[in-house]
C-alpha positions as CSV (number, residue, x, y, z in Angstrom):
1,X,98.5,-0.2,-59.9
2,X,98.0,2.8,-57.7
3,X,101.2,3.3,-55.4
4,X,99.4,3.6,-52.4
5,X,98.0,-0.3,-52.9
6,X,95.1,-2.0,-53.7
7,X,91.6,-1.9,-51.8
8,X,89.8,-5.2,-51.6
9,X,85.9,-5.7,-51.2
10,X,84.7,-9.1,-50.3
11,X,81.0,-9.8,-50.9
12,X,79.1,-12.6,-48.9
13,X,75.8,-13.2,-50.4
14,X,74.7,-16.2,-52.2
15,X,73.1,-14.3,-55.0
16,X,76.5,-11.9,-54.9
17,X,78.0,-13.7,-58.1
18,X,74.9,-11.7,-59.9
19,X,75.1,-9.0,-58.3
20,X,76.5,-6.0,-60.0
21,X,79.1,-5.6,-57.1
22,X,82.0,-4.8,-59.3
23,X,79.6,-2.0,-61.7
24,X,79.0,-0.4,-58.1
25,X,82.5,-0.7,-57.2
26,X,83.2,0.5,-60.8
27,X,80.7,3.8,-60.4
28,X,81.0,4.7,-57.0
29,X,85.0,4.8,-56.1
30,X,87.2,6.7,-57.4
31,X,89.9,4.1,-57.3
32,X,88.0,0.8,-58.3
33,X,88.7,-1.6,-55.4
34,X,89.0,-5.5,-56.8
35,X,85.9,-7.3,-55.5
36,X,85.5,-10.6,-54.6
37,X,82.9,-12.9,-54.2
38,X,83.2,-14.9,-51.0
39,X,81.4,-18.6,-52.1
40,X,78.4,-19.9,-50.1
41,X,74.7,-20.2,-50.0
42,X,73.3,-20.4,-46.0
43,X,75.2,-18.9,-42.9
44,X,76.5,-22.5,-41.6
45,X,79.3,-22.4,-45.2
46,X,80.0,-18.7,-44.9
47,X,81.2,-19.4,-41.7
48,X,83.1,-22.0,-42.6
49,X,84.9,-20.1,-45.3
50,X,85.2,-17.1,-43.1
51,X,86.9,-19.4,-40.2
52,X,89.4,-20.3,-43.0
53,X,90.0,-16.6,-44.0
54,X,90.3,-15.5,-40.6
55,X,93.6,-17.6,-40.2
56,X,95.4,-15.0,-42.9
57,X,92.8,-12.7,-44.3
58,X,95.1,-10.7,-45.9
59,X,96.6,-13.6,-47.4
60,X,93.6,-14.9,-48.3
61,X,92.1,-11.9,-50.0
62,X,95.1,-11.0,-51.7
63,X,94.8,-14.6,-53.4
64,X,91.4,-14.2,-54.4
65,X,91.8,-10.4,-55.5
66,X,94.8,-11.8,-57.4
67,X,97.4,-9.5,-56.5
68,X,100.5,-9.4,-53.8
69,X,99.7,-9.6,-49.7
70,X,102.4,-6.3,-49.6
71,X,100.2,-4.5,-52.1
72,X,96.9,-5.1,-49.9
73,X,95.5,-1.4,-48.9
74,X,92.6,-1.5,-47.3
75,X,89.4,-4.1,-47.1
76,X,85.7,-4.4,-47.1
77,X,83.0,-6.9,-46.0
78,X,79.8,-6.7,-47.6
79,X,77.2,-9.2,-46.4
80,X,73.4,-9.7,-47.5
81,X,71.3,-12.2,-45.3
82,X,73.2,-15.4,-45.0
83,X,76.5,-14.0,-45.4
84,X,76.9,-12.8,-42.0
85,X,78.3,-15.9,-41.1
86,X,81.3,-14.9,-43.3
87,X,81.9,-11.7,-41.0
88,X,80.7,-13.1,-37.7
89,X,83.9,-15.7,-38.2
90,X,86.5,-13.1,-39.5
91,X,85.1,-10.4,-36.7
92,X,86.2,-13.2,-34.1
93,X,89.4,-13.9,-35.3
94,X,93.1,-12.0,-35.4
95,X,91.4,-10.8,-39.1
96,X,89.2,-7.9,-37.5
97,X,92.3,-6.0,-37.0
98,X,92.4,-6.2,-40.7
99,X,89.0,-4.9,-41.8
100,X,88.2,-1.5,-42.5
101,X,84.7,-1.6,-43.5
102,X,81.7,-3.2,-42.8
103,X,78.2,-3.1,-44.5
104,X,75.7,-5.3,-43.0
105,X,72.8,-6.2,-44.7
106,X,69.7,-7.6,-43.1
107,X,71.9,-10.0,-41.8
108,X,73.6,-11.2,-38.0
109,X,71.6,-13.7,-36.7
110,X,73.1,-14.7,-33.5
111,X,73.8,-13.6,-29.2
112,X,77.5,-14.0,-30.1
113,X,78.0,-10.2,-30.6
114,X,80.9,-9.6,-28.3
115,X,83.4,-9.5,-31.4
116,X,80.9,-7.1,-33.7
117,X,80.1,-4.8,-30.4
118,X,84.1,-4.3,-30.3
119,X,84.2,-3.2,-33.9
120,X,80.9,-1.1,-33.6
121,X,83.1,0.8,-30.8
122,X,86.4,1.1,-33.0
123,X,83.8,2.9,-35.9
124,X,82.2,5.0,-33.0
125,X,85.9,6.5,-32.3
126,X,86.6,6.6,-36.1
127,X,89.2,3.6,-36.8
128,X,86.9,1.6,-39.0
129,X,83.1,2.3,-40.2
130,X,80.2,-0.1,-39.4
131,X,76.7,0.5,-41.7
132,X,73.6,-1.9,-40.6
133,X,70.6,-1.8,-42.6
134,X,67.9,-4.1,-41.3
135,X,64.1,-4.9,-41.7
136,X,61.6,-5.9,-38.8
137,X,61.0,-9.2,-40.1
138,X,61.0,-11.7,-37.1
139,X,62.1,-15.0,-38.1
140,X,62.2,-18.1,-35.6
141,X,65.4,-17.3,-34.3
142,X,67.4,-13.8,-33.0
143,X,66.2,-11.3,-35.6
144,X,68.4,-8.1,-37.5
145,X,66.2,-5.9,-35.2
146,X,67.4,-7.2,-31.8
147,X,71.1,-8.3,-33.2
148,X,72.1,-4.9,-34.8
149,X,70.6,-2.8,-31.8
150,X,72.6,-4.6,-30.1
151,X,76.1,-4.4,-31.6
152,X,75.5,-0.5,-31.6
153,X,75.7,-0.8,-27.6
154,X,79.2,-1.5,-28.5
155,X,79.3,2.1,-29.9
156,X,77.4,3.8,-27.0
157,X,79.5,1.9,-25.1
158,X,82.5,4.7,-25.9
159,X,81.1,7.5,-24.7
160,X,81.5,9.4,-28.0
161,X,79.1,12.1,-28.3
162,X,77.2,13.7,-31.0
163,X,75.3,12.4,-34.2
164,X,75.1,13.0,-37.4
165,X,72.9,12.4,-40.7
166,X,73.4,10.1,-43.1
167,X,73.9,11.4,-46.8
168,X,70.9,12.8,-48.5
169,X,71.3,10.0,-51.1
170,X,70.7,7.4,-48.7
171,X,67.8,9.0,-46.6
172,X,65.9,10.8,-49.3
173,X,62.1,8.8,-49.5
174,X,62.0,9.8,-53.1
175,X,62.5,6.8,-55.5
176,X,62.3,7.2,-59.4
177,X,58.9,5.2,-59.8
178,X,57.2,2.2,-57.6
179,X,58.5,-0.8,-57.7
180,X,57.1,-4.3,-57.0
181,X,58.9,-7.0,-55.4
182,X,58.6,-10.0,-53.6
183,X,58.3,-13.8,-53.8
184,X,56.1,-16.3,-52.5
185,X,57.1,-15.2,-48.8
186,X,55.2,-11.5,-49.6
187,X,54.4,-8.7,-52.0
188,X,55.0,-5.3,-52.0
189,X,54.9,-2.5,-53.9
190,X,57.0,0.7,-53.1
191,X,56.0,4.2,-53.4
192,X,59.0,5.6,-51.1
193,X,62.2,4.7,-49.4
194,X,61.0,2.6,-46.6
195,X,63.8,3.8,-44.0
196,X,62.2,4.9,-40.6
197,X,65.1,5.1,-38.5
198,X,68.8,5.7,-38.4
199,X,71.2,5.5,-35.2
200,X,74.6,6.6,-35.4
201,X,77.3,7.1,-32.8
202,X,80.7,8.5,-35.1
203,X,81.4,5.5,-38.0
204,X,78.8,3.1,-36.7
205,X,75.8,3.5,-38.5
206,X,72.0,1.5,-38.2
207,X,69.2,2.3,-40.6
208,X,65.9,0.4,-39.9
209,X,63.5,-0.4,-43.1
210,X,59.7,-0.8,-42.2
211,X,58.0,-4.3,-43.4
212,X,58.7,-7.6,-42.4
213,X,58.4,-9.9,-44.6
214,X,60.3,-10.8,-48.3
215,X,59.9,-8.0,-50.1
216,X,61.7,-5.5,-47.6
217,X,64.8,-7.9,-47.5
218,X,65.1,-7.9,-51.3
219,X,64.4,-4.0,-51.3
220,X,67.7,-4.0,-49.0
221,X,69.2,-6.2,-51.3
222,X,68.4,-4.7,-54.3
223,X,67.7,-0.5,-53.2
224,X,70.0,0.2,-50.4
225,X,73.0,-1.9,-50.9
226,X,73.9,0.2,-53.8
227,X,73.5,3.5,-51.7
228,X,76.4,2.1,-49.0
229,X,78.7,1.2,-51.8
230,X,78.8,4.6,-52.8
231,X,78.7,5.7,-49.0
232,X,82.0,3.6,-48.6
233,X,83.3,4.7,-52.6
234,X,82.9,8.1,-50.6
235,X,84.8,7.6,-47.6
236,X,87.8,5.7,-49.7
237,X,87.8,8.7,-51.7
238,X,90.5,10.0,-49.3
239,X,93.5,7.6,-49.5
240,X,94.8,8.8,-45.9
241,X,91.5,7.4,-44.3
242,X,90.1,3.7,-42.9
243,X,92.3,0.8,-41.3
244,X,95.1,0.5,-43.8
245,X,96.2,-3.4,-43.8
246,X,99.7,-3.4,-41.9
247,X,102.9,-3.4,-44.3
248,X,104.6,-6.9,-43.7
């Protein structure tokens, strides 16, 4: 074990225990973080697990990541659809002081953003980082678009000035060859990275992805998630950097 501890990533996706999580964890960072996959399949059971992990998430990850609470470093959320129930929980509980990192993907549906608004603003001064991607699908209830717009009012909020580009890796439109996905909720075939927008103010990041229906939320899934875990391998990279878990 490295001296300087353990990172941990905790995935919250119900397709996440196929997900190559721990090949992008094992490619992308130069210290391979554990990662674990947080059980669930719709937002009401994430948040149940993550209102039992917010109680002692260092505890509990440490359990999971099978290693010793002193030795925790540093840890990651990483949510696809559903999962944001995992995060919403933890981000309103004693366990935000305990996250680092943040991805979000296509996921947050919910007005209760005062907790996520508070860490958008910790990532906006630099204490933690916060990356949103979102389609424009609008479902029945609060949508991605509305929901992460709004927790980067938690970053303007600051006053912090100045923005900045995301890596050429995650903005360039250029992909190796079309792709088709989709399921019975919409086709589509890609010619080009679909991002149209990204909003940053310091760590907090939001990149929109035109289309709203399936297929963009499984291009997120299964195009861009892989682009933030080497983002965040990136910023790890530098062992004096992110919101080290206290010492006990």
């Amino acid at each position: 074990m490295d001296s300087l501890g353990i990172d941990i990533c905790l995935t919250a996706f119900s397709c996440s225990g196929s997900a190559p999580c721990s090949l992008w964890a094992h490619e992308y960072f130069n210290e391979m973080p554990r990662v674990v996959w947080v059980p669930g399949t719709n937002s009401t059971q994430f948040e149940a697990v993550g209102t039992d992990a917010g109680r002692d998430l260092v505890g509990w990850a440490a359990q999971r990541a099978k290693c010793e609470t002193r030795d925790v470093r540093r840890i990651a959320v990483v949510t696809f659809s559903a999962g944001w129930g995992f995060v919403h929980r933890l981000l309103n509980s004693p366990a935000r002081q305990h996250i680092d990192s943040i991805i979000l993907l296509d996921g947050m549906h919910t007005n209760d953003l005062t907790a996520a608004k508070l860490f958008a603003a910790d990532a906006a001064n630099k204490r933690t980082w916060l990356c949103m991607a979102h389609s424009q699908i609008k479902p029945p209830f609060v949508s991605t678009s509305i929901t992460n717009r709004e927790v980067m009012r938690g970053a303007y909020a600051t006053g912090v000035q100045g923005c900045e580009l995301a890596p050429d890796y995650v903005t360039s439109a250029v992909l190796d060859k079309p792709v088709t996905l989709g399921n019975q909720y919409g086709r589509r075939t890609f010619d080009r990275d679909p991002l149209v927008e990204q909003d940053n103010v310091g760590d907090a990041w939001r990149l929109e992805y035109e289309g709203d229906n399936a297929a963009i939320h499984i291009y997120i899934a299964q195009f861009t998630q892989p682009k933030l875990w080497r983002w965040l391998g990136e910023r790890w990279a530098d062992p004096t950097r992110g919101n080290r878990v206290p010492t006990p």
